[in-house]
C-alpha positions as CSV (number, residue, x, y, z in Angstrom):
1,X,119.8,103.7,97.9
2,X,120.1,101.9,94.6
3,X,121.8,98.9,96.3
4,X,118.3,98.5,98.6
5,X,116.5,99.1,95.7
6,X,118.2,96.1,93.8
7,X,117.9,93.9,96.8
8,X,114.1,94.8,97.9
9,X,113.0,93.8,93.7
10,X,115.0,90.7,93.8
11,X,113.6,89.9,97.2
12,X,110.0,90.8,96.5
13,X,110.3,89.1,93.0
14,X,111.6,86.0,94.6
15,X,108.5,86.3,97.2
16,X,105.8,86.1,94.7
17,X,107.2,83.7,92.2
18,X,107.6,81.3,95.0
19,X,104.1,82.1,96.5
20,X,102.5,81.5,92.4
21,X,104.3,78.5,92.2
22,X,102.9,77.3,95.5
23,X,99.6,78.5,94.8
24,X,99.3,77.3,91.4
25,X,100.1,73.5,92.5
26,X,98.0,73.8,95.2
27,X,95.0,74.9,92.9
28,X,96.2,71.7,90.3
29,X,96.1,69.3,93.1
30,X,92.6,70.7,94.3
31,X,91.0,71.1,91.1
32,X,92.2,67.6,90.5
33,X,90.4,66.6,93.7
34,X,87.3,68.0,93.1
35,X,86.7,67.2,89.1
36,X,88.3,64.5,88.7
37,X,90.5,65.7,85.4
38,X,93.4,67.7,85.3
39,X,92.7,72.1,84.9
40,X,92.0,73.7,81.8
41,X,95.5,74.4,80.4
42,X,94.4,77.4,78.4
43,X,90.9,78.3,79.3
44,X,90.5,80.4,76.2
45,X,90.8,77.2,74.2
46,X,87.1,76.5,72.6
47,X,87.3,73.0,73.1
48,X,86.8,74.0,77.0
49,X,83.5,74.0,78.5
50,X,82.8,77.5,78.9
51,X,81.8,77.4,82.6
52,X,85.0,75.2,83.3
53,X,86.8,77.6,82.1
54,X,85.9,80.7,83.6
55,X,85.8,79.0,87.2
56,X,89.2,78.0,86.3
57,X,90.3,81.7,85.6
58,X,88.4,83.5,88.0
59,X,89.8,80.6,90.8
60,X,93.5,80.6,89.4
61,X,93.0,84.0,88.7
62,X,92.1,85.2,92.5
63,X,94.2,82.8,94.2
64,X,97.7,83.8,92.6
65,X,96.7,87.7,93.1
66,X,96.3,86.9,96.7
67,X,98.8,85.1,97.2
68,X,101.6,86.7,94.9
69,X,100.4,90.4,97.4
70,X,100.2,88.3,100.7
71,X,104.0,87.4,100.0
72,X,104.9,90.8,99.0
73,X,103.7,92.7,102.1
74,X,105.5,89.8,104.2
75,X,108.3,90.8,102.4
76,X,108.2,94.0,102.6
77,X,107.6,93.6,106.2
78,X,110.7,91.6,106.8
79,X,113.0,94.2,104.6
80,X,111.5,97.2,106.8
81,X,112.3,95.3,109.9
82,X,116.2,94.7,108.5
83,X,116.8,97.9,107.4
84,X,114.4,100.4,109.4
85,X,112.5,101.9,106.5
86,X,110.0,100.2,103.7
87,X,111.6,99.3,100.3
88,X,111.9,102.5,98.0
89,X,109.2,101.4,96.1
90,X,106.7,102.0,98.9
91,X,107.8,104.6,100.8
92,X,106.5,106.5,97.6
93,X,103.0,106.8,99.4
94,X,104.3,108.1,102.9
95,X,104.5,105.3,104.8
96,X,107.5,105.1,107.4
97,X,108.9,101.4,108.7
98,X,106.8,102.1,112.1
99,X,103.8,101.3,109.9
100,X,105.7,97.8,109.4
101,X,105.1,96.6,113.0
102,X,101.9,98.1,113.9
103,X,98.6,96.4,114.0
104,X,96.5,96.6,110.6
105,X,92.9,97.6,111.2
């Protein structure tokens, strides 16, 4: 059990770095699209226009979440599907690896 538990945190770790790193230059290049200047590099800098910087936040903000938890249940999805059962972490809550293939409503 510890050896899954090892390999599901440095596979779901690996998932959502890679998904924020993608994300994040995804939002750089957008951002960079749409203003015409480069993003805030710390919004909580006072130099920053106030609205600029919250958009920035609440955009990077939202975006990373997402993405960082879309790549996590795909992982966990994919690690249930390997082994036959959710990673420890999960299977806290009482789901079982059937849950891993059925239909989300």
């Amino acid at each position: 059990m510890a050896s899954g538990s090892k390999v599901w945190t440095v596979f779901s770790l690996a998932a959502a770095v890679g998904a924020a790193a993608m994300t994040k230059k995804t939002l750089n290049t957008s951002w960079r699209a749409a203003t015409g200047k480069n993003p805030p590099a710390n919004p909580a800098d006072p130099d920053v226009d106030v609205w600029e910087a919250v958009a920035w936040a609440t955009l990077s903000g939202s975006a990373i979440g997402l993405a960082r938890m879309f790549a996590a249940r795909k992982a966990a999805t994919y690690y249930a599907k390997s082994t036959g059962h959710l990673p420890p972490e999960l299977r806290k809550d009482g789901q079982d690896a059937s849950a891993a293939d059925a239909p989300t409503t």
